[in-house]
C-alpha positions in Angstrom: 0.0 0.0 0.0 1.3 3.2 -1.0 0.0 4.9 2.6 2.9 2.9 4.2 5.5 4.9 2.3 4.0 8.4 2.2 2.7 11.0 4.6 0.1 13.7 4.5 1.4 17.3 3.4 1.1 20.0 5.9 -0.3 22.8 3.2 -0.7 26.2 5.0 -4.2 26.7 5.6 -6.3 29.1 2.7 -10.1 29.4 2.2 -10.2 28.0 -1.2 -13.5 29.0 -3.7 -15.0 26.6 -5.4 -12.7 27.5 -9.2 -9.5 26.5 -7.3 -7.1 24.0 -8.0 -7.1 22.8 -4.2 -10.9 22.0 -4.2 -10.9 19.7 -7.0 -8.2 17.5 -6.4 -8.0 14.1 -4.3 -5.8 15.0 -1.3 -4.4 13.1 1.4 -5.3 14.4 4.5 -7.0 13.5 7.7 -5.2 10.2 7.6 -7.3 9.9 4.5 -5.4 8.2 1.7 -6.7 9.6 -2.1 -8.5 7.7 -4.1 -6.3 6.5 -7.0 -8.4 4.2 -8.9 -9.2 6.8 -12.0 -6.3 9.4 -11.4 -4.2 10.5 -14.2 -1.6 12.2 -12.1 -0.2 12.1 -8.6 1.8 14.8 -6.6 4.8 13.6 -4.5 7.1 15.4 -2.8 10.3 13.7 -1.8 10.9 16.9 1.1 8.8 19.2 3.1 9.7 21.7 1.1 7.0 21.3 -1.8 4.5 21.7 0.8 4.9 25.6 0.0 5.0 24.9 -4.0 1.4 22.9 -2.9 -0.2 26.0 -1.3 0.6 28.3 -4.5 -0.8 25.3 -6.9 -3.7 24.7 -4.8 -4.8 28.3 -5.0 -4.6 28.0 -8.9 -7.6 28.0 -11.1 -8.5 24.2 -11.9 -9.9 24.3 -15.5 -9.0 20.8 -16.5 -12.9 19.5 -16.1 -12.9 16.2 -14.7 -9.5 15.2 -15.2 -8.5 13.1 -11.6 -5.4 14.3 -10.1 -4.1 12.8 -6.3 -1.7 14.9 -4.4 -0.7 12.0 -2.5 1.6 13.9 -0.2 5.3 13.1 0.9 7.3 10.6 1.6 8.0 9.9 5.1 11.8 8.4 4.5 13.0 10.7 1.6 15.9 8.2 0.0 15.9 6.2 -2.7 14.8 3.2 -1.1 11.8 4.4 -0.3 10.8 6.2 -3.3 11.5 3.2 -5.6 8.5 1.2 -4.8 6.2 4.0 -5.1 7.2 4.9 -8.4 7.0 1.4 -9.8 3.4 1.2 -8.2 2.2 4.4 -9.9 4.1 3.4 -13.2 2.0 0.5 -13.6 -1.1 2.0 -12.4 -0.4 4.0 -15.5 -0.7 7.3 -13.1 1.9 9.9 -13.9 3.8 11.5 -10.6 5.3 14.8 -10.6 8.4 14.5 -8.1 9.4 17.6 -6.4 12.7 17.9 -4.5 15.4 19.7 -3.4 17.6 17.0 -4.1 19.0 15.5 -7.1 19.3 12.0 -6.4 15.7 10.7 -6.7 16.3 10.7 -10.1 18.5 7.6 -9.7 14.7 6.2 -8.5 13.0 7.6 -11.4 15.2 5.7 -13.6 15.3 2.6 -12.1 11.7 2.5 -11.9 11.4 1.3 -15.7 14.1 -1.5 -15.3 11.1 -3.9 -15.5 9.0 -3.3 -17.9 11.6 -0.9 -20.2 14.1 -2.4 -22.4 15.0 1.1 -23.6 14.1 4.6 -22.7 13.7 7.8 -24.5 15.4 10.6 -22.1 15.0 14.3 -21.3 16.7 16.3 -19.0 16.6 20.7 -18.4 19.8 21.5 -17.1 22.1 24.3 -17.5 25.4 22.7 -18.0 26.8 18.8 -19.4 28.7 18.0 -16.4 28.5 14.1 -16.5 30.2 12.1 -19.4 31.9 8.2 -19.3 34.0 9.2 -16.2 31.8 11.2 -14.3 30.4 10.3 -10.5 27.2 12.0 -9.8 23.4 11.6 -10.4 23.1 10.4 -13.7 25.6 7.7 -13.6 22.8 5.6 -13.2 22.6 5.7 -16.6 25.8 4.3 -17.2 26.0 1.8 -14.2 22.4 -0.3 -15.0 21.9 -2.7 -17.6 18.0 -2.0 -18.1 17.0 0.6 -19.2 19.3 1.7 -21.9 18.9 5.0 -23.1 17.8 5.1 -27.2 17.5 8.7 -27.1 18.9 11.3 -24.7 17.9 15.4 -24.9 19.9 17.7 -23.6 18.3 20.9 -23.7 19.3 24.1 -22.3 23.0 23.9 -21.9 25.2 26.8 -21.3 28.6 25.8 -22.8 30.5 28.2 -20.3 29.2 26.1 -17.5 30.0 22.9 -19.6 33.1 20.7 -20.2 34.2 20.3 -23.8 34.6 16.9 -23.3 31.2 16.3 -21.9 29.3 18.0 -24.6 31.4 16.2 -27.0 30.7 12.4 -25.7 26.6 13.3 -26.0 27.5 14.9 -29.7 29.2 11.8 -30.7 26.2 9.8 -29.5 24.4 11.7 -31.8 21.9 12.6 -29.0 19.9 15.8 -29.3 22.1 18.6 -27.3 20.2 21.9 -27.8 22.2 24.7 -25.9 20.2 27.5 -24.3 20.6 30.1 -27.1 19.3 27.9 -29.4 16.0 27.1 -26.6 15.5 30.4 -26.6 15.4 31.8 -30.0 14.1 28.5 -31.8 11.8 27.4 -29.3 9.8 25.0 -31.7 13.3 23.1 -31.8 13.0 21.5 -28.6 9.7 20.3 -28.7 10.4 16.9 -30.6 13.0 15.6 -28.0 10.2 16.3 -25.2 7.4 14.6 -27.4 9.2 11.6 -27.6 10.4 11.3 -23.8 9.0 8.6 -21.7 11.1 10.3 -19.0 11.7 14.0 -18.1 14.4 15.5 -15.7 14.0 19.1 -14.9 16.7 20.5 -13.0 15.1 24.2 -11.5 19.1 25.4 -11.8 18.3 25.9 -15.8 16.2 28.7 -14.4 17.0 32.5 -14.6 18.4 33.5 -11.3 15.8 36.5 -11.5 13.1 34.1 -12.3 13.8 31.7 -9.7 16.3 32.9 -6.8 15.0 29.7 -4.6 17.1 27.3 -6.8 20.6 25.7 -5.7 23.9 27.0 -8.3 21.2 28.9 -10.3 22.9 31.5 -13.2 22.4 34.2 -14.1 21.5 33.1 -17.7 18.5 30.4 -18.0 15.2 30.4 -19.4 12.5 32.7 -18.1 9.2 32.0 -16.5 7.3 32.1 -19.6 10.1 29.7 -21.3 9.9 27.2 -18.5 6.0 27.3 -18.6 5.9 26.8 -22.2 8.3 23.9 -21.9 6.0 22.2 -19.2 3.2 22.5 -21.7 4.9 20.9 -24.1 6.1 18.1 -22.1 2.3 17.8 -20.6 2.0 17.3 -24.3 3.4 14.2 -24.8 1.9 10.9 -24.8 4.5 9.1 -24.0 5.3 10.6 -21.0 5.1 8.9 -17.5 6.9 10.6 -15.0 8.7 14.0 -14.6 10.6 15.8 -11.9 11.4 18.7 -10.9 14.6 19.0 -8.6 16.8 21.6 -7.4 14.3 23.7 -5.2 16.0 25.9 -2.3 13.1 26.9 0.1 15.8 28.9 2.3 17.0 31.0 -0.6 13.3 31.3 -1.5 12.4 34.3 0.5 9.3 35.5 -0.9 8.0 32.3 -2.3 8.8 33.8 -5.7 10.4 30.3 -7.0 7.8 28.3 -5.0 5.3 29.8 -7.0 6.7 29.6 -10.3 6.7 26.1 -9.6 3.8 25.9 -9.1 2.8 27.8 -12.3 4.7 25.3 -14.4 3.0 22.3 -12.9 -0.1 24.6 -13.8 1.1 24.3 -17.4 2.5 20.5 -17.2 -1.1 19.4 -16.3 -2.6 21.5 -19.0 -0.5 20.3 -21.6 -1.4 16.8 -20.4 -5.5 17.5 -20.2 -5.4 18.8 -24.0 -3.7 15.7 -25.1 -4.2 15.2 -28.9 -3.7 11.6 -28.6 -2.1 11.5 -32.1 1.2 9.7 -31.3 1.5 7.2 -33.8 0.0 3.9 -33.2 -0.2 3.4 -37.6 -0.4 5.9 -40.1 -3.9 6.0 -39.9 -5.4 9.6 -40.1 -1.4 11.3 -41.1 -0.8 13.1 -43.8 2.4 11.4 -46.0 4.9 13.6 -47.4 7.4 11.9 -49.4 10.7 13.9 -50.2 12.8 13.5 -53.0 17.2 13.8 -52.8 17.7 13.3 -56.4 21.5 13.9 -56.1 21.7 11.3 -53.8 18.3 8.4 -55.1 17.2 8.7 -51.5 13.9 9.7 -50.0 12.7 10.4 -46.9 8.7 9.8 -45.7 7.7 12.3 -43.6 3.8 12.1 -41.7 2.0 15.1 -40.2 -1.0 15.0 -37.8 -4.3 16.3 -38.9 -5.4 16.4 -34.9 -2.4 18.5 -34.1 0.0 19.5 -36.9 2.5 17.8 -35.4 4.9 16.1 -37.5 7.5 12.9 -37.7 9.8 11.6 -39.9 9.8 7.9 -40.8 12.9 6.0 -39.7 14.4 4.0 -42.6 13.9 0.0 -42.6 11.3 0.1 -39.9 7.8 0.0 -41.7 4.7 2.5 -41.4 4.5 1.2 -37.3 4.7 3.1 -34.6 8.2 2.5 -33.6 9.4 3.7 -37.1 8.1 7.4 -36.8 9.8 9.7 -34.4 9.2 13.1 -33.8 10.4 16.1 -36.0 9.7 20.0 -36.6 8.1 21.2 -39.4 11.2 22.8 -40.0 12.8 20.0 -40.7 10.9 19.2 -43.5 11.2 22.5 -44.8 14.8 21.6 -44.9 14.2 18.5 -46.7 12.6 19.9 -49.3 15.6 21.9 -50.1 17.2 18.9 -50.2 19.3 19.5 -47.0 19.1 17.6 -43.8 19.0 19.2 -40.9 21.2 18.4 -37.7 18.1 16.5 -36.0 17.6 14.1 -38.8 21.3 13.4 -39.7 21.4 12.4 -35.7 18.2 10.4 -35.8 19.9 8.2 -39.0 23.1 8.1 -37.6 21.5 6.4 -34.3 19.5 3.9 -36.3 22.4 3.2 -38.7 
């Protein structure tokens, strides 16, 4: 039982009205365990400290109509151990948890929380700097050190490459993952949507912030994407149908004075669950109901299929070899077939061959 694991959150007390986020949602309190049968999405903290990003959230319109969402509070023994089983349980109730912690390492539990029913897994993370390579000893060596999952795709988006070691950046570039720095985020925004539609997992560390934006965040820069950035990457992410968990790490309630990064959090959780309730539902199970676009490189006698959605205008490129099923489309930008038709591939697509090659 997932009671045994978790306690009840200890939310500042607010009238709420009857349009607020707070008075819609399953919550555990009263020793009162939430109802999970029909939820979509669960809250978990992994520290006290999202108990003030809960108060800001809960005071939040709630225009997601029926949509069930638990906030089934925090866990009582904050480690790995602990957080493990919980995330496997809500993984195969098909119920998507939003982790929020201070702390970095939970993410070793996020990932290992697909080991048994994953073979491979498709990778995001928000950071501000590539820091971990083949030699590195931190959070993400996970990746390295477990034998299931493997990672098919990795995104790295939002990179600063003053913060970065060459080296790193060059180990993910050879891998021919997709490393979007932060200038690029910023000014092509539309470029990292396709890595975040085709995550199962998403690793958002708050430190990719603005420091102006969010001052409550551990080795925040003074660079980093702004509220509206961050928010827009949420909905994005809420987006995807694919996706089954997220967190959101890095959150510094003492450097958080007046609640000013506590409530952005909250604002992009706002945004993560919107994206999720205006799910299209169009990723590609078969071809049915996509638009083909076949494009010609004469110089070379090679084409290359891509399909858009009619429910969403979304596009994806065929992956040579693989059929019209769904693991043979993965997503693209429109831009990229713009690109095509020029007869010029862009720097996503000459990644996505060289993986499947």
């Amino acid at each position: 039982m997932l009671e045994n694991w978790l306690q009840a959150p200890q939310v500042a007390d607010v009238e709420l009205s009857a349009w607020q986020f707070g008075t819609y949602i399953d919550t555990y309190e009263n020793d009162a365990f939430p109802n999970l049968q029909k939820a979509k999405v669960a809250l978990l903290g992994i520290g006290e400290e999202a108990d003030t990003i809960r108060k800001y959230l809960y005071q939040m319109a709630f225009s997601f109509g029926k949509f069930q969402i638990a906030d089934i509070g925090n866990l009582r023994n904050p480690t790995e151990e602990t957080l493990l089983p919980v995330l496997r349980e809500l993984l195969a109730s098909k119920i998507l948890p939003i982790l929020i912690s201070a702390e970095s390492y939970p993410f070793t539990a996020q990932y290992k929380a697909y080991q048994e029913k994953y073979k491979k897994l498709n990778l995001v993370i928000i950071d501000e700097k590539i820091d971990y390579h083949k030699d590195a000893d931190n959070y993400l060596s996970v990746i390295r050190k477990v034998k299931r999952p493997r990672l098919a795709n990795l995104g790295l988006i939002g990179y600063q490459s003053h913060l970065s070691p060459e080296d790193s950046i060059k180990y993910y570039q050879k891998k021919n993952y997709d490393c979007i720095r932060l200038g690029v985020a910023k000014n092509q925004m539309e470029q990292v949507e396709p890595p975040i539609r085709d995550a199962n997992a998403l690793y958002f560390n708050l430190s990719a912030l603005k420091k102006t934006a969010a001052p409550g965040v551990w080795n925040n820069s003074p660079s980093g994407f702004t509220s509206e950035e961050a928010c827009r990457i949420c909905h994005y992410t809420g987006m995807n149908d694919k996706l089954s968990s997220i967190g959101f790490y890095g959150y510094c309630q003492e450097k958080d004075s007046q609640d000013q990064t506590a409530q952005l959090i909250a604002q992009m959780i706002w945004y993560l669950i919107e994206g999720i309730y205006f799910r299209k539902k169009d990723f590609p199970v078969s071809t049915d109901g996509m638009m083909e676009y076949i494009v010609s490189f004469k110089e070379y006698d090679f084409n290359i299929t891509f399909w858009k959605s009619t429910k969403s205008g979304r596009w994806w490129m065929q992956a040579p070899g693989e059929g019209k099923k769904k693991k043979g489309l993965i997503p693209c930008a429109y831009e990229d077939y713009l690109l095509a038709c020029k007869e010029e591939l862009s720097e996503r697509i000459l990644n996505i061959m060289e993986r499947l090659a």
